[in-house]
C-alpha positions as CSV (number, residue, x, y, z in Angstrom):
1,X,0.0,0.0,0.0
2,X,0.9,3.7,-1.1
3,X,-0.1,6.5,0.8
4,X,0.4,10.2,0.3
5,X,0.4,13.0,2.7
6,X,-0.5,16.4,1.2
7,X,-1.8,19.9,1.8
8,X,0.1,23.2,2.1
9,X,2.7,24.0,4.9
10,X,1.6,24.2,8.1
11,X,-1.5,21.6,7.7
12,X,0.1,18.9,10.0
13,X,1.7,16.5,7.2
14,X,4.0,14.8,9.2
15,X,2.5,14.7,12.1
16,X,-0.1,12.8,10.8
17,X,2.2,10.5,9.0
18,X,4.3,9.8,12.2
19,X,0.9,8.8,13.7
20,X,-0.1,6.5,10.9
21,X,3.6,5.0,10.6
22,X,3.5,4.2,14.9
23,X,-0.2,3.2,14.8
24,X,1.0,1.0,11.7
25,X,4.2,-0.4,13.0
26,X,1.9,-1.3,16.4
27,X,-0.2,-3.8,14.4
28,X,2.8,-5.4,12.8
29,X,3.2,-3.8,9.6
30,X,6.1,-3.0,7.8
31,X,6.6,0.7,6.7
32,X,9.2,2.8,4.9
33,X,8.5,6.3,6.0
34,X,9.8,9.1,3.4
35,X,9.5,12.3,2.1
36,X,9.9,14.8,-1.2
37,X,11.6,16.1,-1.7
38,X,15.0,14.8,-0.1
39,X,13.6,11.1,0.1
40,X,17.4,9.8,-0.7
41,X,20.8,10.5,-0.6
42,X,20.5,12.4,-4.1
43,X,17.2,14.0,-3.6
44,X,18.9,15.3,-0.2
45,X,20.8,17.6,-2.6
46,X,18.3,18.2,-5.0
47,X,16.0,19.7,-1.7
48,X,19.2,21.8,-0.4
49,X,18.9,23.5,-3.9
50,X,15.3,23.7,-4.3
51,X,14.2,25.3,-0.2
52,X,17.8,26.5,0.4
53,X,18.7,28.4,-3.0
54,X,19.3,31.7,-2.6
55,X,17.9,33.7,-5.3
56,X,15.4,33.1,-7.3
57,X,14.3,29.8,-9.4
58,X,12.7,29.9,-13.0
59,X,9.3,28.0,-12.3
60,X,10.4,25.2,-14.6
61,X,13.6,24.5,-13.4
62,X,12.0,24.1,-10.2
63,X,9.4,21.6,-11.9
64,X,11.9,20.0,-13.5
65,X,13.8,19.7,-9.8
66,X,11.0,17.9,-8.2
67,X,10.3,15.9,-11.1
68,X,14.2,14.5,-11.1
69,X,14.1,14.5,-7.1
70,X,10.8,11.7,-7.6
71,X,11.9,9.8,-10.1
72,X,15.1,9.2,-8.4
73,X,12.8,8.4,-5.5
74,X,10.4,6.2,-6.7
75,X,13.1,4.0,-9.1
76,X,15.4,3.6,-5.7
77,X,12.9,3.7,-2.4
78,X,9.3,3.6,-3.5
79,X,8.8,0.8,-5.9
80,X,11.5,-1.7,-4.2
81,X,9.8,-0.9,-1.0
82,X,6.2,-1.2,-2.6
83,X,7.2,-4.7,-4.6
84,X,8.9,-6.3,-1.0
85,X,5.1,-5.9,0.5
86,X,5.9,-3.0,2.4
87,X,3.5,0.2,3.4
88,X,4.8,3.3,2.0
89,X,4.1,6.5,3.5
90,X,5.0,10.0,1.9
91,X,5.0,13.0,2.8
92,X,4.2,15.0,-0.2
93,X,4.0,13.7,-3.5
94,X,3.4,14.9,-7.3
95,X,0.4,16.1,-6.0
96,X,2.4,19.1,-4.1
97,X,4.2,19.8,-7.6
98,X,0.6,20.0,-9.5
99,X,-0.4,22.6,-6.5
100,X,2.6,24.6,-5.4
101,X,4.5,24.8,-9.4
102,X,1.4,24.1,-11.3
103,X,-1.1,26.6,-9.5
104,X,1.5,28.4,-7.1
105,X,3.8,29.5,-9.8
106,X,0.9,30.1,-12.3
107,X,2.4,27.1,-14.4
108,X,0.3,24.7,-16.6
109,X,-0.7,22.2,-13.8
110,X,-1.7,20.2,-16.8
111,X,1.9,20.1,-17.9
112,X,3.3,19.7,-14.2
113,X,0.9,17.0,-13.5
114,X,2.2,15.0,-17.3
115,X,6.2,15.9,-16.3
116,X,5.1,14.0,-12.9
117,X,3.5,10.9,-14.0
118,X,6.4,10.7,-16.6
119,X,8.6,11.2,-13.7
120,X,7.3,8.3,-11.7
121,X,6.1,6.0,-14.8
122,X,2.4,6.5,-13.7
123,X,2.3,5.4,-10.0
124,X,-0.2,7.0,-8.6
125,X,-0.3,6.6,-4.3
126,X,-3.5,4.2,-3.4
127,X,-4.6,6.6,-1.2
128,X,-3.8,10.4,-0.8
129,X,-4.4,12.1,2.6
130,X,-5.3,15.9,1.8
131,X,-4.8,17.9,5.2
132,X,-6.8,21.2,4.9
133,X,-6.3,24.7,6.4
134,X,-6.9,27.7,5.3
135,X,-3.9,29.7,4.2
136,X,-3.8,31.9,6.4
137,X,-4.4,29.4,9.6
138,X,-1.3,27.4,8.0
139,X,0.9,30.1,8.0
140,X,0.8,31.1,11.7
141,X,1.0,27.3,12.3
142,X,3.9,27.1,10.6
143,X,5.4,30.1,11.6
144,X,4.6,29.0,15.3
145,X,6.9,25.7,14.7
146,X,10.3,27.5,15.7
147,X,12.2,26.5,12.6
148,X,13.0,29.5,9.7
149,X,11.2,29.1,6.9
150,X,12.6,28.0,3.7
151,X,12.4,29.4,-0.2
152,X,9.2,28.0,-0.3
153,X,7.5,28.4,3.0
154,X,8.6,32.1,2.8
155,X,6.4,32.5,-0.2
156,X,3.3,35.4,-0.1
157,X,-0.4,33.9,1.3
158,X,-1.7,34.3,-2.2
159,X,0.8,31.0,-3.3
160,X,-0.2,29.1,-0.8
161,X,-4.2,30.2,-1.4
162,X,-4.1,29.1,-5.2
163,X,-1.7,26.0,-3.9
164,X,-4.3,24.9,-1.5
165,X,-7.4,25.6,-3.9
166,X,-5.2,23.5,-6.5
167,X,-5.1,20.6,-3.7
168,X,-9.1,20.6,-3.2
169,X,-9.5,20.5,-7.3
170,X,-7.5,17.8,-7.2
171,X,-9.1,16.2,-4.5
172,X,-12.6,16.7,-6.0
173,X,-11.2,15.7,-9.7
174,X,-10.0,12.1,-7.8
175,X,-12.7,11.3,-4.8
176,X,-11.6,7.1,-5.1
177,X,-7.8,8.5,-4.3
178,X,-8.5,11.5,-2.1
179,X,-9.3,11.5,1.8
180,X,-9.9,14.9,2.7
């Protein structure tokens, strides 16, 4: 089983995905717990680059960042993990590139979504958790958690307002895949 934590920054992502690995690992199971990006030794350098940059990143490099950072991922972590009977739980997926490239940097997130599934050869989580806040809520949450924030967390409300509407289109687009 694949399962995919999502929602904008501040929503509780790994939080909830600690819960589920323990709760998990309680009754026996087997789980590889990961995250995007920065999953494996070479996505940990692609996610210095992409949250740590300074300066600015043209939108599609950054796509094209997360895209290499997941297919990396998924060829070396998520499919042997998946194919030895294992629960795999993410947090974020290609969902977050559809949401925070595709609708927070104004990209196509019909293109962002394709460079994804080519990325990943089409696997697609069997079940996506969608954590929801509103932006705003998020932030101070976020803001609250003592760390500095990085490229991407740093990024004006109205990113993370047409990021999160992006996630609840998604969500409403996929309603078999999608627990909101």
């Amino acid at each position: 089983m694949f399962i995919s934590f999502e929602g904008i920054d501040g929503v509780g992502k790994s939080t909830q995905a600690d819960l589920l690995e323990t709760w998990l690992q309680g009754k026996g199971k087997t789980v590889v717990r990961t995250l995007e990006p920065g999953g494996t030794e070479v996505g940990v350098e692609i996610r210095k680059i992409l949250l740590h940059h300074r300066g600015d990143l043209a939108p599609r490099a950054e796509a094209a960042l997360f895209a290499a950072d997941r297919a990396h991922h998924v060829a070396t972590k998520i499919r042997p993990a998946l194919s030895r009977g294992e629960i795999v739980i993410t947090d974020r997926y290609f969902d977050s590139s559809v949401a925070y490239q595709g609708a927070g940097r104004e990209l196509s997130q019909t293109e962002v979504r394709d460079l994804s599934l080519w990325a990943v050869g089409g696997l697609l989580p069997d079940l996506t958790v969608l954590l929801d806040l509103p932006a705003d809520v998020a932030r101070n949450r976020r803001n609250g958690s003592g760390t500095e924030p990085d490229r991407l967390e740093s990024e004006k409300i109205e990113f993370f307002e047409r990021a999160r509407q992006a996630y609840l289109d998604l969500a409403k687009a996929e309603p078999n895949r999608f627990l909101v």
